[in-house]
MOPAC internal coordinates of N, CA, C and O (Angstrom, degrees):
PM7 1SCF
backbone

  N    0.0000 0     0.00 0     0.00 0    0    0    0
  C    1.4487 1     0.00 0     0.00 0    1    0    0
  C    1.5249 1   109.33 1     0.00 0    2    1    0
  O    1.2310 1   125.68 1   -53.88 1    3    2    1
  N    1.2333 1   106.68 1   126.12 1    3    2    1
  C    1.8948 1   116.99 1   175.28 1    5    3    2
  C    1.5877 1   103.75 1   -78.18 1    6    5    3
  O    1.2310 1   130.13 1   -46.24 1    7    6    5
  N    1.2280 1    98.06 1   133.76 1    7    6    5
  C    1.5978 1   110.64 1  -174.71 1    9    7    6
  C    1.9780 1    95.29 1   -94.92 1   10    9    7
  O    1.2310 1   112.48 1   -31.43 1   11   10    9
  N    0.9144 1   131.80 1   148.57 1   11   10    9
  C    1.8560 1   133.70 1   169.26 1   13   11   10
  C    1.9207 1   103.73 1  -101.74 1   14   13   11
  O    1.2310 1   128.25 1   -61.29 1   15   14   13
  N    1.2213 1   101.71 1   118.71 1   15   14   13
  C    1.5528 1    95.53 1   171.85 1   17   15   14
  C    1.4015 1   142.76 1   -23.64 1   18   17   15
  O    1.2310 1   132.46 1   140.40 1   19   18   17
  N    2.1935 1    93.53 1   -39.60 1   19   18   17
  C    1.1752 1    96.68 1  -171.29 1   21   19   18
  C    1.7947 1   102.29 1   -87.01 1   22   21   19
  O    1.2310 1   123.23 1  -166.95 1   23   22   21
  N    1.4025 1   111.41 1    13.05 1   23   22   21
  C    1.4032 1   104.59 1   175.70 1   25   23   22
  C    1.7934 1   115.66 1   -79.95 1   26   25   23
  O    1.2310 1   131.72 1   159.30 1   27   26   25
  N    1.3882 1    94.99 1   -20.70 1   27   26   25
  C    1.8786 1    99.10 1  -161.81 1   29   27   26
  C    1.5583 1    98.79 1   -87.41 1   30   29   27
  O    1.2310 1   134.50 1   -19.13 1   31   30   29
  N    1.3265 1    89.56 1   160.87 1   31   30   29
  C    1.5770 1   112.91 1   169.17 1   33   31   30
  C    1.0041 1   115.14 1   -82.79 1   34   33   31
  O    1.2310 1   122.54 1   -26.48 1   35   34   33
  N    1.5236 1   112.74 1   153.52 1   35   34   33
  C    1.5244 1   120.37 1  -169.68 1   37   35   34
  C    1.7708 1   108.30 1   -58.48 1   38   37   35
  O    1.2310 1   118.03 1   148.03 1   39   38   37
  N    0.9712 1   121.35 1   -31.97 1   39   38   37
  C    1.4445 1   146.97 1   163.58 1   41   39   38
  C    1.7443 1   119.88 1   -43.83 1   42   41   39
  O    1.2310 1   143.98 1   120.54 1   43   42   41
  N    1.0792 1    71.01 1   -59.46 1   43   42   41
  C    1.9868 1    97.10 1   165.99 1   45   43   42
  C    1.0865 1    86.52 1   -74.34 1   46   45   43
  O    1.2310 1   107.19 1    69.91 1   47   46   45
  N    1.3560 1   141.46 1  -110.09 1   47   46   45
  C    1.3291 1   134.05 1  -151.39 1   49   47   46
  C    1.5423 1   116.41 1   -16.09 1   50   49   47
  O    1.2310 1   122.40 1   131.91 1   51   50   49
  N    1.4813 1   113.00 1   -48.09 1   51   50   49
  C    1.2955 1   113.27 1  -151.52 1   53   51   50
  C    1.2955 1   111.68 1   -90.91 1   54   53   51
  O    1.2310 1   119.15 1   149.97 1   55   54   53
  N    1.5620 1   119.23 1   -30.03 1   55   54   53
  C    1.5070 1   118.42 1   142.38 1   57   55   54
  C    0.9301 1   137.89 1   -17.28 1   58   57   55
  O    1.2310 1   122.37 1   123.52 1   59   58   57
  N    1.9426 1   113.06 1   -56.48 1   59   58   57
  C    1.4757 1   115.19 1  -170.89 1   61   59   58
  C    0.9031 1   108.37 1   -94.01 1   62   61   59
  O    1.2310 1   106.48 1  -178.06 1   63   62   61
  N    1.6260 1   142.74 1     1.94 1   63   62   61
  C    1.2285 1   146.72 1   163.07 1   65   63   62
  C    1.8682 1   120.59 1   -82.05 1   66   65   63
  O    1.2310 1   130.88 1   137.84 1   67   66   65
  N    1.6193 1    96.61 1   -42.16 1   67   66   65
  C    1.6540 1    82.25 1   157.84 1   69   67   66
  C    2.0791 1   120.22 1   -79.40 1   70   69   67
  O    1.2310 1   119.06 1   168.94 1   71   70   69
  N    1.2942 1   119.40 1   -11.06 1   71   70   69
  C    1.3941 1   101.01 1   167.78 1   73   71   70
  C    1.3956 1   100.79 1   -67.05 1   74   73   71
  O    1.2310 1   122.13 1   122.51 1   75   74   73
  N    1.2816 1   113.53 1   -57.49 1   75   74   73
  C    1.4964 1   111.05 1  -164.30 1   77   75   74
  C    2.0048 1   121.30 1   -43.54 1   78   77   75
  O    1.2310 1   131.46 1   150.76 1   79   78   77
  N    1.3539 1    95.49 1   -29.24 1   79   78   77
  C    1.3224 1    95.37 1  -169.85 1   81   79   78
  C    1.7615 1    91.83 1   -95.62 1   82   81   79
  O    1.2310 1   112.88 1   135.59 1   83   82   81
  N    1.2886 1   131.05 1   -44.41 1   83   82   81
  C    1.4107 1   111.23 1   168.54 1   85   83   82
  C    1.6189 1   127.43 1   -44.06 1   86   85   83
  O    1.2310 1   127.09 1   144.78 1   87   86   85
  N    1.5696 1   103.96 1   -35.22 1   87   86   85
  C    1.2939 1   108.82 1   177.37 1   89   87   86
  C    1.7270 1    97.21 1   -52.83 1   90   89   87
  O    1.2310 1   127.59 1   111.06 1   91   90   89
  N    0.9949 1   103.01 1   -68.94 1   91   90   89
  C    1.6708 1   114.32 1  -152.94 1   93   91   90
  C    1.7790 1   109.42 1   -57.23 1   94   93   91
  O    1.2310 1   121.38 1   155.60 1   95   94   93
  N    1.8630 1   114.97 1   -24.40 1   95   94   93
  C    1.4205 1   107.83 1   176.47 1   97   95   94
  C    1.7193 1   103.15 1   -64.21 1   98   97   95
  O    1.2310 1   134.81 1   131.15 1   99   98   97
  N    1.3236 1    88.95 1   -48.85 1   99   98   97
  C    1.9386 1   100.63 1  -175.16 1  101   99   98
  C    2.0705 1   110.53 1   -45.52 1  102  101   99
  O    1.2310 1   138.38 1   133.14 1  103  102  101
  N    0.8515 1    81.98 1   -46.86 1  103  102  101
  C    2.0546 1    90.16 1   172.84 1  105  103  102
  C    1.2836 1   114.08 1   -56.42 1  106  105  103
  O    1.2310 1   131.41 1   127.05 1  107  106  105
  N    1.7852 1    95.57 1   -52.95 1  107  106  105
  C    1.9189 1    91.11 1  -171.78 1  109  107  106
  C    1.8816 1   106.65 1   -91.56 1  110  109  107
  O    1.2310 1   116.93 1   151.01 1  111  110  109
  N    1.2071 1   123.44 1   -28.99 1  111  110  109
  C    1.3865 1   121.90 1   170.58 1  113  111  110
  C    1.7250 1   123.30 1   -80.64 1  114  113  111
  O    1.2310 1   130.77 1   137.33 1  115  114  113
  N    1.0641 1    96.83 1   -42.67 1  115  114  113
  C    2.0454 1   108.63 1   171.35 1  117  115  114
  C    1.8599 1    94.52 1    74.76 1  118  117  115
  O    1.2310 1   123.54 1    33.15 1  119  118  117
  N    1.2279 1   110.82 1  -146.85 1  119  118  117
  C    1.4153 1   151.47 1   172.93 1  121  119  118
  C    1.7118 1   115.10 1   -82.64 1  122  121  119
  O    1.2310 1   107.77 1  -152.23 1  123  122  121
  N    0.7159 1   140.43 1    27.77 1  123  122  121
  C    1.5208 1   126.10 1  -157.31 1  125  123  122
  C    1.2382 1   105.92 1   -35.29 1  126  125  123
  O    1.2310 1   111.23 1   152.84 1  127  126  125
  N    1.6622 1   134.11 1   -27.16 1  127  126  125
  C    1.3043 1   150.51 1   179.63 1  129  127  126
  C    1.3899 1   100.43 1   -64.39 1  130  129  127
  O    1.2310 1   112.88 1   155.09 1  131  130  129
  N    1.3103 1   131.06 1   -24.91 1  131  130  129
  C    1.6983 1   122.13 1  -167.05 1  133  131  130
  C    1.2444 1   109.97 1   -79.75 1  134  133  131
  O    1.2310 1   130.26 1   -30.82 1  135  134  133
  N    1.3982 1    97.82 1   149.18 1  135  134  133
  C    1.9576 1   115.88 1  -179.77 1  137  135  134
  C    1.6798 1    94.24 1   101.57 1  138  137  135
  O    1.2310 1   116.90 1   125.39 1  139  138  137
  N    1.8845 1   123.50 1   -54.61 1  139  138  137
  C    1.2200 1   119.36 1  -167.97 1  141  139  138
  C    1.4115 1   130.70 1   -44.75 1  142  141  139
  O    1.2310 1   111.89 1   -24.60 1  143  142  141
  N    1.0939 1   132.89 1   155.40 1  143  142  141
  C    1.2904 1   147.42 1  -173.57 1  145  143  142
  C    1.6761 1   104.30 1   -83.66 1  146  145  143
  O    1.2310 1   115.36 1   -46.74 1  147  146  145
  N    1.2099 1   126.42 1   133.26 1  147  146  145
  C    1.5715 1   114.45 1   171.71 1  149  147  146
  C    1.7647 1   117.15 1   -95.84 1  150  149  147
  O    1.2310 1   107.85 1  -100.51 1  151  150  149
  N    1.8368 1   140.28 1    79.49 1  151  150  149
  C    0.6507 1    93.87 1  -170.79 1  153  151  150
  C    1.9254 1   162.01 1   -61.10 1  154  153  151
  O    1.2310 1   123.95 1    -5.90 1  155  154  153
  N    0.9183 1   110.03 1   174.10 1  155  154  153
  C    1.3491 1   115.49 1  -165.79 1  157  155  154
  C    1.6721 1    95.39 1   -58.97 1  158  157  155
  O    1.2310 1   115.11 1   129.27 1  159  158  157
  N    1.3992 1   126.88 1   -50.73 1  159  158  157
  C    1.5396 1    90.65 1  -175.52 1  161  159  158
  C    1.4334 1   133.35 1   -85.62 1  162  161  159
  O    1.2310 1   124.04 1   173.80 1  163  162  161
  N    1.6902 1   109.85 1    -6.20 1  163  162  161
  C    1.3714 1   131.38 1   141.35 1  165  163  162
  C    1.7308 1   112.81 1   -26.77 1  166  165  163
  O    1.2310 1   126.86 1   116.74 1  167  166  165
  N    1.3014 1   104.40 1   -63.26 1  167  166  165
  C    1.1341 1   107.53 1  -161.85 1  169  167  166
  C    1.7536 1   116.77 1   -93.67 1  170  169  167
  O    1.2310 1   126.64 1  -171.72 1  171  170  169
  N    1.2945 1   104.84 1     8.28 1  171  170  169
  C    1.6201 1   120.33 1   165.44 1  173  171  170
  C    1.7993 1   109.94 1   -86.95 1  174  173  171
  O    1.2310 1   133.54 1   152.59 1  175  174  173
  N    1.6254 1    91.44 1   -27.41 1  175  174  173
  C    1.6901 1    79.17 1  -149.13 1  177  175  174
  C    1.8360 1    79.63 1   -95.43 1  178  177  175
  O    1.2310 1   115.27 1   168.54 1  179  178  177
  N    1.4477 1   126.58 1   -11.46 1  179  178  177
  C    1.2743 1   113.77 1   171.21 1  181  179  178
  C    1.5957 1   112.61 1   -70.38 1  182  181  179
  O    1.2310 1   117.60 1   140.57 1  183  182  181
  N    1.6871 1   122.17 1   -39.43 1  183  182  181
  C    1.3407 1   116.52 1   166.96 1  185  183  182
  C    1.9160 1   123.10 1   -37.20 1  186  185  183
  O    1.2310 1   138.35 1   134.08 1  187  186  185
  N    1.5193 1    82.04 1   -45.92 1  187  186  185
  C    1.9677 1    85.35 1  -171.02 1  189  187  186
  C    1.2676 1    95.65 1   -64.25 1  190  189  187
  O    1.2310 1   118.77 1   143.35 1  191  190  189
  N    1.3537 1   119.95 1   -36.65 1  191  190  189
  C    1.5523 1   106.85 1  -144.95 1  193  191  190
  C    1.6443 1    82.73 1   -78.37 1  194  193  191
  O    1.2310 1   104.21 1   143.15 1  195  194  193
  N    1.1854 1   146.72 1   -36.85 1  195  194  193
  C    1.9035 1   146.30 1  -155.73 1  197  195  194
  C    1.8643 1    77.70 1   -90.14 1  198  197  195
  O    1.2310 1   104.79 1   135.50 1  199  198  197
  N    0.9310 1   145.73 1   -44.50 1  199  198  197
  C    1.5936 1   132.81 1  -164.31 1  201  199  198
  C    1.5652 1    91.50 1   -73.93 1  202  201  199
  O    1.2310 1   106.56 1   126.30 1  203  202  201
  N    1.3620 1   142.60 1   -53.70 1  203  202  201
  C    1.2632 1   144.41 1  -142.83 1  205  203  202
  C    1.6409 1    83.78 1   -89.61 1  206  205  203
  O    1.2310 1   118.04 1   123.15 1  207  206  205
  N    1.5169 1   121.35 1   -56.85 1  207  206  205
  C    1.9986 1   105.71 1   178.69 1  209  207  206
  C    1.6271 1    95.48 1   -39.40 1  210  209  207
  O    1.2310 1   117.18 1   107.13 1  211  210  209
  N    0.8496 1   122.97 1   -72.87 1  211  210  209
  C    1.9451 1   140.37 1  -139.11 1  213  211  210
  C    1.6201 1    92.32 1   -38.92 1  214  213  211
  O    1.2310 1   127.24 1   126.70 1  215  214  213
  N    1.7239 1   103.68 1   -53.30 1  215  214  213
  C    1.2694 1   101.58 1  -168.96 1  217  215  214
  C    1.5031 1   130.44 1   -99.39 1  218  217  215
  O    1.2310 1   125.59 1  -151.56 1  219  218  217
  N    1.7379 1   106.87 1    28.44 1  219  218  217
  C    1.3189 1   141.99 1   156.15 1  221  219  218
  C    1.6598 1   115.09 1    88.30 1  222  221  219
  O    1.2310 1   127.65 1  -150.31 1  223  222  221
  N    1.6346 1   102.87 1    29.69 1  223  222  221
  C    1.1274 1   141.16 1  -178.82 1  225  223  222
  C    1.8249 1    99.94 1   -60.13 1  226  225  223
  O    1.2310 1   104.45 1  -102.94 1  227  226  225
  N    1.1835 1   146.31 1    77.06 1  227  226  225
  C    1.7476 1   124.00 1   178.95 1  229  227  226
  C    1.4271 1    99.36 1   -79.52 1  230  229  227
  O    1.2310 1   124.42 1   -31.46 1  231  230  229
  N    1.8342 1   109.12 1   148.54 1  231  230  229
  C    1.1719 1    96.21 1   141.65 1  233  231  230
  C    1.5484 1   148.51 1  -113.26 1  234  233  231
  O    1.2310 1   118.16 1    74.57 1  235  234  233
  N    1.3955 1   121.10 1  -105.43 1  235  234  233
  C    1.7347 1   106.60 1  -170.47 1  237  235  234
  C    1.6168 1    85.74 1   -88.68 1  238  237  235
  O    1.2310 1   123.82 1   -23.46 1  239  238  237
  N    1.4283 1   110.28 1   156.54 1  239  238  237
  C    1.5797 1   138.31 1  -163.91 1  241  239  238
  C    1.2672 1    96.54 1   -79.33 1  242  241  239
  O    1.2310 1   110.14 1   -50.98 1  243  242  241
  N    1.2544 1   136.12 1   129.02 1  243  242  241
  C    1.1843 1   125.72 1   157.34 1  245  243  242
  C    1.5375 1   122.16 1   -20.51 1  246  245  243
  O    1.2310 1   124.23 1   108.84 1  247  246  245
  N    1.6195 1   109.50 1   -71.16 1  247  246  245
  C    1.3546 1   117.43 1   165.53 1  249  247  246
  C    1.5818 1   119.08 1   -12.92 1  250  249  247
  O    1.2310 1   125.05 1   116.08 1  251  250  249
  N    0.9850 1   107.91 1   -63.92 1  251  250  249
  C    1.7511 1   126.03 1  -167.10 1  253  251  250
  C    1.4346 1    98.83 1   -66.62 1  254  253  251
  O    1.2310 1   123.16 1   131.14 1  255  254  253
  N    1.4719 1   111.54 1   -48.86 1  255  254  253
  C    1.9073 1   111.14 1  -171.34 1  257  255  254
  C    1.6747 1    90.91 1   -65.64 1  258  257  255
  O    1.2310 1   116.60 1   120.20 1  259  258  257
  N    1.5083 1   124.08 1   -59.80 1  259  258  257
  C    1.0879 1   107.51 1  -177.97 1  261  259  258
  C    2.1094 1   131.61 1   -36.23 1  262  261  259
  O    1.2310 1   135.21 1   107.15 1  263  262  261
  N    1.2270 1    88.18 1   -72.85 1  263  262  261
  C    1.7561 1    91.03 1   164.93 1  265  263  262
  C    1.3911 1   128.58 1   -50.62 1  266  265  263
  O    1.2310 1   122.89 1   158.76 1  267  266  265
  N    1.3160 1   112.07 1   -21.24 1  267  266  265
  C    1.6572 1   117.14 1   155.07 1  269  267  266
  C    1.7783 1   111.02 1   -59.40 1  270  269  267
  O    1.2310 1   127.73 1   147.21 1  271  270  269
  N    1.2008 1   102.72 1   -32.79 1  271  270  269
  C    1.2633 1    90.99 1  -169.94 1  273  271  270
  C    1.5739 1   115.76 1  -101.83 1  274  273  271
  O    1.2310 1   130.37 1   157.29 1  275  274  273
  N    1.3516 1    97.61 1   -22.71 1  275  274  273
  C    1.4193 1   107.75 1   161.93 1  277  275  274
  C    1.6495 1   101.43 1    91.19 1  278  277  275
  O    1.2310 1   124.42 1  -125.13 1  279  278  277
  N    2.0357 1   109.13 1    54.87 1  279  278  277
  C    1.3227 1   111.25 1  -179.20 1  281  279  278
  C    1.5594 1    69.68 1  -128.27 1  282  281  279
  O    1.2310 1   124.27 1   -31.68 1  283  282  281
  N    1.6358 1   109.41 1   148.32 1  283  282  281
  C    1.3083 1   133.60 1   134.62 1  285  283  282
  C    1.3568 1   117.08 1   -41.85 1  286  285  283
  O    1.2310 1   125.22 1   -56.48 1  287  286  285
  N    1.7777 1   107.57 1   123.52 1  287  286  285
  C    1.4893 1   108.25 1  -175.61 1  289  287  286
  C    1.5537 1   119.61 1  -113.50 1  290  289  287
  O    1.2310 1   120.10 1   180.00 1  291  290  289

């Protein structure tokens, strides 16, 4: 069944306009990450860090990483 524009809700409308435009970044930008290799201690210290969230582990605040680095937050 064909839906008519002027049938949808502004809601509706605005839905199918952000898939549509997510679709279309994903087409023209992709993965730049795809094909790459993850290394191995990359990908250890990402395990701890998803095991340490899970078990309600937070870590440093944005805030704090920011002023470490000395960017306005």
């Amino acid at each position: 069944m064909r839906t008519r524009m002027i049938e949808l809700t502004v809601d509706e409308l605005k839905q199918i306009i952000g898939e549509v435009v997510e679709q279309k970044l994903s087409e023209m930008l992709g993965d730049p990450d795809e094909g790459l290799e993850l290394r191995e201690d990359i990908e250890a210290r990402l395990r701890r860090s998803l095991e340490a969230e899970s078990r309600g582990t937070r870590g440093i605040p944005a805030q704090e990483v920011a002023a470490q680095l000395g960017v306005e937050w």
